[in-house]
ZAVEX-20972 format. One record per atom (N, C-alpha, C): y, x negated, z negated. Coordinates in steps of 0.001 Angstrom, whole numbers, padded with zeros to 6 digits, always signed. Layout:
N
YXZ;...
END
This chain:
407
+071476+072856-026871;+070697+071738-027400;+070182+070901-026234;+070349+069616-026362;+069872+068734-025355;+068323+068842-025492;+067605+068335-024208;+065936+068266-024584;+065804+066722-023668;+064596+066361-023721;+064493+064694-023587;+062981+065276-022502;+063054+065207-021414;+062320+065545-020083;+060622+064969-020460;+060615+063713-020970;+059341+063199-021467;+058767+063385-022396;+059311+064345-023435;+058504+065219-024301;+057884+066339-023823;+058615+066760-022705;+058374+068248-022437;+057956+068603-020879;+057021+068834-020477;+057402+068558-018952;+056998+069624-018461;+057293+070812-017167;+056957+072126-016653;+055617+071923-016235;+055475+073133-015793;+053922+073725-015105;+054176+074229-013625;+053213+074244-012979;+053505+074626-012158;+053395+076412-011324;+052031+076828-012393;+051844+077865-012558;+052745+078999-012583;+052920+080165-011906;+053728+081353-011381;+054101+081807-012794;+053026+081660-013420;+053434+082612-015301;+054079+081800-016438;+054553+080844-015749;+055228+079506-016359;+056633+079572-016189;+057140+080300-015079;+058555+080108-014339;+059356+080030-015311;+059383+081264-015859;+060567+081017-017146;+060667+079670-017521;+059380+079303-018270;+059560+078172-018527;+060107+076581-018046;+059379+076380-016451;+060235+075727-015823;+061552+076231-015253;+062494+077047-015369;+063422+077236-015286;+064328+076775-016468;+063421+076836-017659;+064247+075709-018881;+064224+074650-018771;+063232+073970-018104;+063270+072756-018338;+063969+071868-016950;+064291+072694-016303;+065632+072573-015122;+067237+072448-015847;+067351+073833-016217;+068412+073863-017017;+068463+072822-018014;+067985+072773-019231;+068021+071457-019563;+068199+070549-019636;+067537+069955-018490;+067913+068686-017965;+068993+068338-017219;+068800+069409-016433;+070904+069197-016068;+072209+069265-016836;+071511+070004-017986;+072264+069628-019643;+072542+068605-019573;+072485+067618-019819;+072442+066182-020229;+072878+064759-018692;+072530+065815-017529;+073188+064783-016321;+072539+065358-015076;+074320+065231-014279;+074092+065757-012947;+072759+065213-012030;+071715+066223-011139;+070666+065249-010723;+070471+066088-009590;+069837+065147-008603;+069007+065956-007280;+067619+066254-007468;+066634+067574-006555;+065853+067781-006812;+065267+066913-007343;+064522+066074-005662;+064035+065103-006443;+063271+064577-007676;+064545+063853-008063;+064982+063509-009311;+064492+064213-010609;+064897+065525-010180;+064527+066568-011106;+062773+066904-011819;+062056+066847-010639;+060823+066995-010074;+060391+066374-010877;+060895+065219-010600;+059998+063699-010903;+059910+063504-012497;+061014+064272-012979;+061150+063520-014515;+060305+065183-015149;+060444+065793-014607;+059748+067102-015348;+058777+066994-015062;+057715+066533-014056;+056246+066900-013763;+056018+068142-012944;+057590+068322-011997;+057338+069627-011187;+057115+069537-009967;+056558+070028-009024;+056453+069852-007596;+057861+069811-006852;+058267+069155-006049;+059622+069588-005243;+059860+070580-004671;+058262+071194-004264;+058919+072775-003926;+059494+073647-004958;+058506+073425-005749;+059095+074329-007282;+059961+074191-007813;+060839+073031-007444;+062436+073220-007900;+063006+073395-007021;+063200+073120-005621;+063724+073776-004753;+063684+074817-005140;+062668+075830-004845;+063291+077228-005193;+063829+077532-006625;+063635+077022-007764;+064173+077412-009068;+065421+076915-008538;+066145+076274-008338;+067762+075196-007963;+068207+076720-007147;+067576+077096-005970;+068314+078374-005191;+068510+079576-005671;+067238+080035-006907;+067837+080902-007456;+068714+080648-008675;+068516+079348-009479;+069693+079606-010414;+071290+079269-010028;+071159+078903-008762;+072397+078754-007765;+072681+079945-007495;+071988+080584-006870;+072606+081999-006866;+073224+082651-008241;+072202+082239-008809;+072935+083257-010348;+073923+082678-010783;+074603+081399-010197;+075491+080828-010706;+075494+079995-011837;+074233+079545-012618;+073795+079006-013606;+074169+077279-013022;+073788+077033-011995;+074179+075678-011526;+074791+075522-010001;+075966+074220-010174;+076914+074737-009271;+076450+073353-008359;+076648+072572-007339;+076620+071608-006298;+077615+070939-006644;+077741+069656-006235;+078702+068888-006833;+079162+067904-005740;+078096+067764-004707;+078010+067236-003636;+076897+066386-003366;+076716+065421-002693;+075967+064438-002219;+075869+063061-002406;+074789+062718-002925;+074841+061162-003653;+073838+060274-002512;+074962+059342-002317;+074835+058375-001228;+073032+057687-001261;+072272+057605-000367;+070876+057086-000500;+070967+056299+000579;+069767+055024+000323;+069565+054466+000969;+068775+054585+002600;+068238+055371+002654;+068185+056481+004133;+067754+057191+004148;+067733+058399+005409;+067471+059548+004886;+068835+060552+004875;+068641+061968+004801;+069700+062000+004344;+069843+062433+002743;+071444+062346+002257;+072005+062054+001433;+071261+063185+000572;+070576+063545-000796;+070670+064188-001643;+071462+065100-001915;+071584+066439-002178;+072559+067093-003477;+072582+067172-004219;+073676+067043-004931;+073505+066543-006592;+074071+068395-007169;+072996+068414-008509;+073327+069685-008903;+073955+069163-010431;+074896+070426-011013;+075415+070534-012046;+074942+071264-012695;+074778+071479-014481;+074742+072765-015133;+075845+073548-015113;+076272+075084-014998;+077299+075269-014708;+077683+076210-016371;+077993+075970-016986;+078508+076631-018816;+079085+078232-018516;+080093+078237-017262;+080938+079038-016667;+079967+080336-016195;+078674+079914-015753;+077680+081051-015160;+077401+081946-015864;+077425+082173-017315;+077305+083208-017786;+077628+083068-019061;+077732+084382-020127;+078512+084451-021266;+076987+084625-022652;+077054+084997-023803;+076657+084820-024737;+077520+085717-025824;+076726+086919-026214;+077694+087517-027386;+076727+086800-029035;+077268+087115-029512;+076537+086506-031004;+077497+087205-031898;+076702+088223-033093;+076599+088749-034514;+076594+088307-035129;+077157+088143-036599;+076590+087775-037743;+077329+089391-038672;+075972+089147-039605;+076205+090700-040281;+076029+089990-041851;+077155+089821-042431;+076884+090121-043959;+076792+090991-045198;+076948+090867-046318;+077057+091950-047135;+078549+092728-046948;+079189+091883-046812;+081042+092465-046584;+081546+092456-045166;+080693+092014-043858;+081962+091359-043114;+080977+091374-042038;+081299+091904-040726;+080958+091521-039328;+082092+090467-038283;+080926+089492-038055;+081861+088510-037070;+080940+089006-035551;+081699+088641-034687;+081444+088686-033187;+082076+087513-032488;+081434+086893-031517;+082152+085685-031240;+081260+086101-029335;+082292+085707-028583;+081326+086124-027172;+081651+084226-027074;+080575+083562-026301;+080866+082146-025478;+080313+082259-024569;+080604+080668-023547;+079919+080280-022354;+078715+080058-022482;+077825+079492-021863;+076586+078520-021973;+076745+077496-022346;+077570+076926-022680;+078360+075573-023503;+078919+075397-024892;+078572+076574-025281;+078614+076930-026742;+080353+077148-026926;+081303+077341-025756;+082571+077587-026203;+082718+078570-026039;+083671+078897-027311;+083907+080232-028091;+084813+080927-026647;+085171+082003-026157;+085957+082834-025297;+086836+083572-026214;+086316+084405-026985;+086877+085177-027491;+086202+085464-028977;+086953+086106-030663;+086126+085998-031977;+086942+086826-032387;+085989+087895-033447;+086405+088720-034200;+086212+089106-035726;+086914+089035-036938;+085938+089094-037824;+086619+090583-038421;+085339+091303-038606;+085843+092655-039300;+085249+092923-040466;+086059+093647-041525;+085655+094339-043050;+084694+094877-042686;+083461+095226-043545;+082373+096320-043507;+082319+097367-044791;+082787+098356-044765;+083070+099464-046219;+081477+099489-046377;+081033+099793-045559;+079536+099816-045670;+078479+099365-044545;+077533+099038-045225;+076327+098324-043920;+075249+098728-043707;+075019+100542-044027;+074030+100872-042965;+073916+100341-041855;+072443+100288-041194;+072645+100278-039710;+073254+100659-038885;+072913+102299-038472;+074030+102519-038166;+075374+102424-037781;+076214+102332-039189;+077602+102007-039102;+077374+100712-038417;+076969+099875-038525;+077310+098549-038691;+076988+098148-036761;+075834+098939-036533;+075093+099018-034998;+076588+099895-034178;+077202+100407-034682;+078149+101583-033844;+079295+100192-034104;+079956+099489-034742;+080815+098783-034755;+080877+097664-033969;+079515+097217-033768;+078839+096203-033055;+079196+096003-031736;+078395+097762-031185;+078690+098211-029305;+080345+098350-029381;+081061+098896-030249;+082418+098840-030049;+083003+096965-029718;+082940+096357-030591;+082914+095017-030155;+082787+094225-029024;+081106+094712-029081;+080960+094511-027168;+081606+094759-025696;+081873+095846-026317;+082575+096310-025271;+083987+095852-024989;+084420+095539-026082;+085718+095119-026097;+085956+093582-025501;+084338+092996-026048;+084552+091072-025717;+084118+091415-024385;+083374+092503-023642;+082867+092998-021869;+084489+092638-021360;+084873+093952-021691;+086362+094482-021166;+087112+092982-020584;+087200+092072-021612;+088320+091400-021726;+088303+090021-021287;+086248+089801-020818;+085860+088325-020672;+085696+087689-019224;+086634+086348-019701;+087113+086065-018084;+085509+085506-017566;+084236+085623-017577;+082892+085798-017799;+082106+086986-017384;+081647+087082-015933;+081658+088523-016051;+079560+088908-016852;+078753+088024-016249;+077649+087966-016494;+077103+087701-018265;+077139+088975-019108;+076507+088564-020217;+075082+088523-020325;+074071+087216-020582;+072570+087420-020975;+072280+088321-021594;+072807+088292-023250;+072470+088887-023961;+073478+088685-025582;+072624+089317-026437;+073387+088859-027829;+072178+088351-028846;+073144+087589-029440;+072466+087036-030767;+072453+088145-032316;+071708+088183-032892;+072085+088985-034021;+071392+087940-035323;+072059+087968-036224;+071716+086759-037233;+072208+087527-038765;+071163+088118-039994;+071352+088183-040917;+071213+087469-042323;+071340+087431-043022;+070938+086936-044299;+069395+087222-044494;+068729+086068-044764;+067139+086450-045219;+067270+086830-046360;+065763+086998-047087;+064701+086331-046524;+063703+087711-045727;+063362+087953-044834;+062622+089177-043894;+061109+089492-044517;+061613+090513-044837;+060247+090942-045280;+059599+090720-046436;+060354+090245-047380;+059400+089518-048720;+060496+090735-049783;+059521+091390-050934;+059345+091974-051614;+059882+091339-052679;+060515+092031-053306;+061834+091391-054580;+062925+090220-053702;+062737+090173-052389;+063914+088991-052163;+064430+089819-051214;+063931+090369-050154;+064840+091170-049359;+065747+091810-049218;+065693+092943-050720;+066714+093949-051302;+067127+093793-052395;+067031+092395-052616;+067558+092060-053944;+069023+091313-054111;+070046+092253-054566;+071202+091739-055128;+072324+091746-054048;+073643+090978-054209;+074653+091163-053484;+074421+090328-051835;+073718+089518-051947;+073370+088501-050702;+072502+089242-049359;+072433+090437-049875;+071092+090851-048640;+071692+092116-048428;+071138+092829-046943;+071320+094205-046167;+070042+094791-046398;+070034+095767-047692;+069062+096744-047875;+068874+097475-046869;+067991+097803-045999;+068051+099121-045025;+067671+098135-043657;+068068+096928-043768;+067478+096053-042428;+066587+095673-042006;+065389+095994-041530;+064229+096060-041302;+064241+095176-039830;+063546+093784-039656;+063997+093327-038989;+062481+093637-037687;+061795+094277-037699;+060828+095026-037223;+060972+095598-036503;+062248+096607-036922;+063083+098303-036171;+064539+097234-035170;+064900+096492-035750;+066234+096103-035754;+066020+095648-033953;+065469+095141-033712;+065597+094382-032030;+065838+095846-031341;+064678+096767-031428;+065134+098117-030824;+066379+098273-030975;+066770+098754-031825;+067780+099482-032241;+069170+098766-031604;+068895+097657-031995;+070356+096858-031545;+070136+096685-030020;+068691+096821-029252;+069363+096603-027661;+069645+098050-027565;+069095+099437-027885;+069537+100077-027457;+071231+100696-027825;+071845+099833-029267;+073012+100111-029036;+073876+099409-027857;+073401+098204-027848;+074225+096696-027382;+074000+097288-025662;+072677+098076-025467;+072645+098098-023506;+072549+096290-023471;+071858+095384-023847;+071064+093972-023705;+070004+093987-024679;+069313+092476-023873;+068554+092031-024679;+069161+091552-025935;+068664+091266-027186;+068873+090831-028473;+067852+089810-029144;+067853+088834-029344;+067927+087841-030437;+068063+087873-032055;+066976+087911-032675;+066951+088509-034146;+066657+086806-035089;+067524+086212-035725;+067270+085311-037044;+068117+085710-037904;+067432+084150-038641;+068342+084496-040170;+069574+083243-039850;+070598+084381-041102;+072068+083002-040334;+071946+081937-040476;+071368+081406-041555;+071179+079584-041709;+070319+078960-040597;+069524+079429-040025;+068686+079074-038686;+069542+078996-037468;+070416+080116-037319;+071205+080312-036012;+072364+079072-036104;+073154+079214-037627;+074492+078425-037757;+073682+076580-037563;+072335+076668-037679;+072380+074931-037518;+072029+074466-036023;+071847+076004-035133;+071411+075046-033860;+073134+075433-033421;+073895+075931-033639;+075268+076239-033426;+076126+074567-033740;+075705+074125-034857;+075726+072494-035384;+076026+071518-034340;+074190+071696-033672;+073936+070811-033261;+074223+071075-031997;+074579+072712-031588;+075294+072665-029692;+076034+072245-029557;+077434+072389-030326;+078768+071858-030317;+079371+071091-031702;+078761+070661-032669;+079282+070715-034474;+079082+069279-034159;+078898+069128-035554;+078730+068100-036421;+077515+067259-035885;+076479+068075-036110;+075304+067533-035672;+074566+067492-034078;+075406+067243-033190;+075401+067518-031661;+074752+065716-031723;+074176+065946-030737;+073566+064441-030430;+072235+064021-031362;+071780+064968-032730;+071472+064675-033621;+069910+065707-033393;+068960+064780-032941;+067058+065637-033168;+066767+066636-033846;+067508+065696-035377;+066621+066222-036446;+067763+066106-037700;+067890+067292-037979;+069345+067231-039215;+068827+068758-039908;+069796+068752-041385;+069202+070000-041890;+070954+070845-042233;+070691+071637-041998;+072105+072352-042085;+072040+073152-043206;+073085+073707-044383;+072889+074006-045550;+074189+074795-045576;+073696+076656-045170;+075060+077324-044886;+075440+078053-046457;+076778+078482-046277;+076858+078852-047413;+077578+080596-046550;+076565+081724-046925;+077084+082829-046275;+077454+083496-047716;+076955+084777-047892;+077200+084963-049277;+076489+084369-050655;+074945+084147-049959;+074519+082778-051306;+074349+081856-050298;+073021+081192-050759;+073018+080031-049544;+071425+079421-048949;+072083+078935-047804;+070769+079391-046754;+070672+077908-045955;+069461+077743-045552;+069229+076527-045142;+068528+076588-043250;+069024+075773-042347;+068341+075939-041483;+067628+074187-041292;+066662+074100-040341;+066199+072833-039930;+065830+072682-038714;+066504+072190-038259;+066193+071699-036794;+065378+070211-036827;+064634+070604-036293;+063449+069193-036093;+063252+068597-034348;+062852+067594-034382;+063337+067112-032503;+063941+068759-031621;+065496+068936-032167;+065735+069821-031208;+065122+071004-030949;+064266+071385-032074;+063459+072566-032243;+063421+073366-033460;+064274+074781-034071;+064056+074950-035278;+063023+075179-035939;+063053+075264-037285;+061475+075384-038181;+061986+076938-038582;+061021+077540-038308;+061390+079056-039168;+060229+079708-039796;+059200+079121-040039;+057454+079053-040694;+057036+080300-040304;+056054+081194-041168;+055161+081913-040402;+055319+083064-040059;+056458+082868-041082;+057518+084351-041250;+058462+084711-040891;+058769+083429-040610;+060500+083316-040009;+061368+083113-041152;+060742+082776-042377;+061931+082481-043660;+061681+081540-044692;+061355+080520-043094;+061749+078750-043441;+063265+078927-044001;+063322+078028-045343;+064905+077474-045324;+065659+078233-046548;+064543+079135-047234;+065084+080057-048336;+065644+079075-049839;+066712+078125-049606;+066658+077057-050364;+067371+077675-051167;+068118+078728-051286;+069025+079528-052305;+068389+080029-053690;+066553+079938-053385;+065654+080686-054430;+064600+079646-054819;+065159+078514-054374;+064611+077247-055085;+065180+077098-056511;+064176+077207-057569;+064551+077073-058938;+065086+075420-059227;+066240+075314-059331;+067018+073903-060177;+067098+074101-060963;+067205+074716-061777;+067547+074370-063419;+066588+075710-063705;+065305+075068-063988;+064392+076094-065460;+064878+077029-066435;+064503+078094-066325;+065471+079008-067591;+066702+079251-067448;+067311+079180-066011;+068676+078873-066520;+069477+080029-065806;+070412+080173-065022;+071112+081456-064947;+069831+082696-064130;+070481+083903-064697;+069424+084987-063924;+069753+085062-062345;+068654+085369-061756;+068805+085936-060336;+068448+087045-059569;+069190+087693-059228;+068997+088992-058897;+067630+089200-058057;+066782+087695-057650;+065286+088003-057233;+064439+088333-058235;+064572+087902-059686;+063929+087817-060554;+063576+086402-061284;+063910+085682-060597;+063845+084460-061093;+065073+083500-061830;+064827+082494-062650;+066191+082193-063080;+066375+080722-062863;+067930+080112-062588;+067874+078990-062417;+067764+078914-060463;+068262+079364-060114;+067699+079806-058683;+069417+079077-057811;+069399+078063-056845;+070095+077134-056849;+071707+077988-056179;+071133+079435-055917;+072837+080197-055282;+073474+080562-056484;+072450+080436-057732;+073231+080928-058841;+074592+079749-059075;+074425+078941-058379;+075277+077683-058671;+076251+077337-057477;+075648+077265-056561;+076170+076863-054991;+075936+078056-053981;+076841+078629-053864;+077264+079667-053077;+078593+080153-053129;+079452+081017-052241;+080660+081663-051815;+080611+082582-052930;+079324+083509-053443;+079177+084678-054669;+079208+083724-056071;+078525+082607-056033;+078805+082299-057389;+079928+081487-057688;+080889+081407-056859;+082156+080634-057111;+083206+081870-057506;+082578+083104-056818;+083515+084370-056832;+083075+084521-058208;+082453+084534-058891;+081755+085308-059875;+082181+084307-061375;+082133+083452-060804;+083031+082320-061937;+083704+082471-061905;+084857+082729-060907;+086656+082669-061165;+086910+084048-061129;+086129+084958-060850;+086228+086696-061597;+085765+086281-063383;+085311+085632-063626;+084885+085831-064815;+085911+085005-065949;+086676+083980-065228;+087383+083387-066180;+089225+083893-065754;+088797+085073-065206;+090383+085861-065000;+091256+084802-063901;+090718+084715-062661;+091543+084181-061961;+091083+084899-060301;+090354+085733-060424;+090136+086018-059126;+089823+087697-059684;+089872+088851-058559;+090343+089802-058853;+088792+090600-058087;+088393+091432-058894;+086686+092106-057678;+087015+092159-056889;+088013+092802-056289;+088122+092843-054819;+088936+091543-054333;+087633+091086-053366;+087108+089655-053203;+088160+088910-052035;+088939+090303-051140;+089457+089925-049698;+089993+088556-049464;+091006+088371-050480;+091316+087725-050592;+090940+085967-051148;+089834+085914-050814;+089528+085109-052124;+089440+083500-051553;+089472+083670-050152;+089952+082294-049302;+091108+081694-049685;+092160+082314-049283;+093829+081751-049759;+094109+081842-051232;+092896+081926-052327;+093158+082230-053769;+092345+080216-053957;+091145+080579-053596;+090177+078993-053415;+091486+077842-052788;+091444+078261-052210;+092842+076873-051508;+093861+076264-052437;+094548+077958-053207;+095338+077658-054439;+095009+077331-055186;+094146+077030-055718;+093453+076765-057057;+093258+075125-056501;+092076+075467-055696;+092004+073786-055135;+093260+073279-055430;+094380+073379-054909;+095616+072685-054541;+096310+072180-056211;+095569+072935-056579;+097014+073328-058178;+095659+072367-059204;+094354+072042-058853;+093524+071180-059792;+093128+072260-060654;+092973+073459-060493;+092243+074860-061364;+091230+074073-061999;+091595+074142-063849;+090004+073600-064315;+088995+074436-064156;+088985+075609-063442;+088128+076336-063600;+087580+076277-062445;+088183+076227-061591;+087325+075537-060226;+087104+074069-060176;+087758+073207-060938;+087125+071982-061049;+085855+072772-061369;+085735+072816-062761;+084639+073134-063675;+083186+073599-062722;+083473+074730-061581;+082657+075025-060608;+082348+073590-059689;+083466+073463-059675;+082632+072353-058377;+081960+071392-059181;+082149+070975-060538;+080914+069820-061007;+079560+070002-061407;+079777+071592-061791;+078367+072415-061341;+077634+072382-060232;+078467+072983-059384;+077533+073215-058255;+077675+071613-057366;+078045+070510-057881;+077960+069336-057091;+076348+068941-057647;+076482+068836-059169;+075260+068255-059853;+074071+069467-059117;+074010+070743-058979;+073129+071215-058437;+072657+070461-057186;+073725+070705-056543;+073598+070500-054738;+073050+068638-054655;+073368+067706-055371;+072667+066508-055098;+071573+066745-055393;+070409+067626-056696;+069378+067560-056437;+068566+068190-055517;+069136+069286-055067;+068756+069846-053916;+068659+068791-052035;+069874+068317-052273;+069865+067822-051672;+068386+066405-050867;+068706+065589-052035;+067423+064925-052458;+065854+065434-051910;+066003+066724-052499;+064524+066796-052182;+064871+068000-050988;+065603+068128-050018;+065568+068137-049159;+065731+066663-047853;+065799+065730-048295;+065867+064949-047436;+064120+063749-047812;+063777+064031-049117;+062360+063625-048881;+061485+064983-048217;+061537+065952-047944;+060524+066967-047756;+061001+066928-046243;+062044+066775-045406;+062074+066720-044173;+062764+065729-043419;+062688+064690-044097;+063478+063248-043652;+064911+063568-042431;+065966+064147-042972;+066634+064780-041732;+067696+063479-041046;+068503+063335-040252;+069201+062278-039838;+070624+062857-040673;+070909+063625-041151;+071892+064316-041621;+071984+065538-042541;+072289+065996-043584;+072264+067054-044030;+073586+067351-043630;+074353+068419-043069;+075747+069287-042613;+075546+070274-043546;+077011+070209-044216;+077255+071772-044942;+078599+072295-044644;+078195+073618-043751;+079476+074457-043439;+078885+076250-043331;+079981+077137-043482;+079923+078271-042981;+081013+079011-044010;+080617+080292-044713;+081992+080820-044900;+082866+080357-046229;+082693+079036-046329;+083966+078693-047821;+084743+077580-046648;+086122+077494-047792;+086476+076527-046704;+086991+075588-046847;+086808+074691-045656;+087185+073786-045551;+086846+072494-046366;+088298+072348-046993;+089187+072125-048123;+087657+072255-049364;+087003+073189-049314;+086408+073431-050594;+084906+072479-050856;+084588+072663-049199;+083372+072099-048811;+083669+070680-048936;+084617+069846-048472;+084884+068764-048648;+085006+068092-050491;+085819+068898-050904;+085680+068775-052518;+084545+068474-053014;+083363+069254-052621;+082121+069302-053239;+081546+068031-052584;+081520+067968-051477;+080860+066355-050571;+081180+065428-051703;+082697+065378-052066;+082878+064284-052653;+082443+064053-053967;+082010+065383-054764;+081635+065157-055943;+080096+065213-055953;+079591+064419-054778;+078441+064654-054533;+077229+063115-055370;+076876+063523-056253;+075684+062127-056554;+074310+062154-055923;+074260+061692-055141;+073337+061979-054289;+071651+060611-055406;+070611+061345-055289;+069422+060247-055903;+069551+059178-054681;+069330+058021-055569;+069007+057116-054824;+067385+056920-053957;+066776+057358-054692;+065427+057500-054733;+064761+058768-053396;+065491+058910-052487;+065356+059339-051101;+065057+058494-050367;+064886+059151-049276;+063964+058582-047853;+065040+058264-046921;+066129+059249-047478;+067362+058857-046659;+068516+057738-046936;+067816+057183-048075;+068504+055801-048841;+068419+054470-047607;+069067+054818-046653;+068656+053259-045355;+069833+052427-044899;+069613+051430-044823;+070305+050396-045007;+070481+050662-042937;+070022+051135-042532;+070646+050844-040789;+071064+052652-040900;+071529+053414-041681;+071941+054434-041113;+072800+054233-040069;+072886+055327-039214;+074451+055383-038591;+075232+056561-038289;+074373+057944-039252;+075200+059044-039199;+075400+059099-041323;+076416+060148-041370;+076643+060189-042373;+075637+060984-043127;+074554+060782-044250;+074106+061198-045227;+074190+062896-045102;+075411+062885-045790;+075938+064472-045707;+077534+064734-045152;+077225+065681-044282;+078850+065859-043697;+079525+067221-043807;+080648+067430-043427;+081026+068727-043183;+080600+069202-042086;+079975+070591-041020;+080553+070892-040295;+082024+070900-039498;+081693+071273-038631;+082830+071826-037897;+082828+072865-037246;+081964+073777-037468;+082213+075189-036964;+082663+076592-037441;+082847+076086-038688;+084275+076891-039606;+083175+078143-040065;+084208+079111-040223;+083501+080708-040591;+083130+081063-039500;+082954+080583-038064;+082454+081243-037209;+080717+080783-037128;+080548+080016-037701;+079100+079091-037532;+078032+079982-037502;+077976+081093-037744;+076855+081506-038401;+076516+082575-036838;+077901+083473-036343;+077830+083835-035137;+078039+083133-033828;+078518+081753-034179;+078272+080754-032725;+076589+080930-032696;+075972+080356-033752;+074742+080560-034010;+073860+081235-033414;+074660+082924-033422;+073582+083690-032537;+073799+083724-031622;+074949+083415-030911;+075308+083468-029539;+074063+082285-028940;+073886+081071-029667;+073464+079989-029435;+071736+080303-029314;+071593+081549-030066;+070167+081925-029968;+069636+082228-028101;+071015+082702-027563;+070668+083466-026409;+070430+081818-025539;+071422+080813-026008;+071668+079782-025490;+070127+079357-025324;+069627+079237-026417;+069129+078203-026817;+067654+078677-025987;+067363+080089-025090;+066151+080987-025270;+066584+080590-023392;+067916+080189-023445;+067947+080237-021735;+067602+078558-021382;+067771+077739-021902;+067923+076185-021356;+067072+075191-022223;+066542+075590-023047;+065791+074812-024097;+064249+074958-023678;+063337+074342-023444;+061926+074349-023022;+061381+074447-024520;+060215+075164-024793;+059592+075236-026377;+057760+075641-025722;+057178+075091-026515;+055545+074572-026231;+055155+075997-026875;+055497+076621-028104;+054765+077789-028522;+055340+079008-028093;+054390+079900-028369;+054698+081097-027882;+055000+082064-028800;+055833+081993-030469;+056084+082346-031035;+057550+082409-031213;+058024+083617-030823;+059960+083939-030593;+060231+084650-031857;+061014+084699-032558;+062257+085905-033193;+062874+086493-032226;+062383+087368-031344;+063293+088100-030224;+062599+089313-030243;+062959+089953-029121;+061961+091422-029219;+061122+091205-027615;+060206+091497-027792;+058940+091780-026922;+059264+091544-025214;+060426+092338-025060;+060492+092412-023993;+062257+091317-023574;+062504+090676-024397;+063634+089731-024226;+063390+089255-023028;+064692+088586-022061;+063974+088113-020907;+063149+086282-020905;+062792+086657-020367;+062239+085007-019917;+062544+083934-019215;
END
């Protein structure tokens, strides 16, 4: 994520470093610069980046590029961010399916894996994980990993929503979970929910790159919302900002395995598209398949997946709506595990209210778009957590990480 130097500016203080070490990184995000330079636009002393520049030179985080001609004196060195300095593993754990994706500091993918889950104890799921790791270690032309991202389905901690139904990992306690996963992983770890991780993943490399303030609207097994606001996500007090899947749209209307009915995944989600075309004899319980079945159907005009998508279109515009008056976003993006092809279908059968905030006559991004970070979005995501904890400057002192993550 880019950051803008005059919102944010370092300290100079010894118990700060971490911090001005983000806001170094950072800024060389966005353009090659000499100390100096650097100093000046952060509010840091020149000694204090001198030495931050030598040690993240050493660590290889930023590389020299050479010397930019001055008017006297001698010449400056100009520093680079370097993407290449170190790697990034990132998790995503669903009800069926572990992805692993290792990247650079540049949010590009190296290497991705997606595996079946028979079952998702911890455990199992923690032992499949370090196998992974080890394998994206073994094989990555990267030798320095920070850390990993780990990113589940919410909502954390809330009673009737946590362990309720096919969308959630009963047994995940996201309390125990940072332990547990550094001591399988041997790193630090990074704990959100996937719709939080998959929208700053968006905005590192996606759709929404260049973009402050956009709201991302994933679809994992139901569906999950993240918000990035100036380049900063919202995750409220709990960490389960964005639970837009258990927003009631239609009163009285289908049941939900939280207890509530009318609840908007009953309509728009990867489970309730499965659950419609299991129900009208075109899709089979066992789900594996159910990507290259969606494509066919798409392709062949299935009234029965028409029939779904004018459902869940009429849902998703009102949702939509009053997600773009409640957080005025520059963009709503919808991507993660349906595809493609399917997500686009629905854009188009999209009636969006006129009667939004996002109704503007000087737009210049699109309303609502697709992603572009496919089925991997959700574990670029967490990789992007590690990203986002190394180069991103943030004013509060409230993390989703574990205690002792580094700084």
């Amino acid at each position: 994520m880019s950051f803008h130097p005059q919102q944010i500016a370092g300290k100079n203080a010894e118990k700060t470093k971490a911090h001005n070490r983000r806001v170094v990184l950072g800024y060389l995000q966005t353009r090659d610069s000499g100390r100096a330079e650097i100093a000046k636009a952060a509010g840091l002393s020149t000694q204090t980046v001198s030495n931050l520049m030598a040690e993240l030179e050493t660590e290889g985080l930023v590389l020299r590029t050479g010397r930019r001609a001055a008017a006297r004196g001698q010449p400056p060195v100009v520093y680079t961010f370097n993407p290449a300095g170190a790697a990034a593993l990132g998790f995503e754990v669903r009800p069926d399916m572990l992805t692993m994706v290792l990247t650079d500091l540049g949010g590009t993918a190296l290497t991705s894996q997606h595996i079946r889950l028979p079952q998702t104890d911890p455990e199992f799921v923690l032992a499949q994980m370090a196998a992974l790791a080890r394998q994206a270690a073994a094989n990555s032309p990267i030798a320095r990993i920070l850390g990993a991202g780990l990113v589940i389905p919410g909502p954390f901690g809330v009673e009737g929503l946590s362990a309720a139904g096919a969308t959630t990992l009963p047994g995940w306690d996201p309390a125990t979970l940072p332990t547990r996963a550094e001591a399988a992983l041997g790193l630090p770890v990074h704990i959100d929910k996937d719709a939080t991780a998959a929208a700053l993943a968006e905005g590192m490399s996606g759709a929404a790159q260049g973009l402050p303030t956009y709201a991302f609207l994933y679809f994992g097994s139901g569906l999950g919302l993240g918000i990035v606001a100036q380049g900063q996500p919202l995750r409220g007090a709990f960490g389960n900002a964005g639970e837009v899947g258990h927003v009631i749209i239609h009163p009285n209307g289908r049941a939900c395995d939280c207890g509530n009915h009318g609840c908007l995944e009953q309509y728009v989600s990867r489970l309730s598209v499965q659950r419609h075309l299991i129900a009208k004899g075109h899709l089979t319980p066992d789900t594996s398949g159910t990507d290259a079945t969606l494509l066919r159907l798409l392709a062949d005009q299935n009234p029965y997946l028409t029939e779904w998508l004018e459902t869940a279109a009429e849902a998703l515009s009102r949702a939509i709506g009053m997600l773009e008056n409640l957080f005025d976003p520059q963009s709503t993006v919808l991507g993660g595990a349906l595809p493609d092809a399917l997500i686009d279908a629905l854009i188009a059968r999209l009636n969006l209210p006129s009667g939004s905030v996002a109704s503007r006559a000087d737009r210049t991004t699109p309303r609502v778009q697709r992603g572009t970070s496919g089925r991997f979005t959700a574990a670029l995501g967490a990789a992007a957590l590690v990203i986002h904890n190394t180069v991103t400057p943030r004013l509060d002192a409230h993390r989703m990480e574990t205690p002792h993550a580094p700084d």
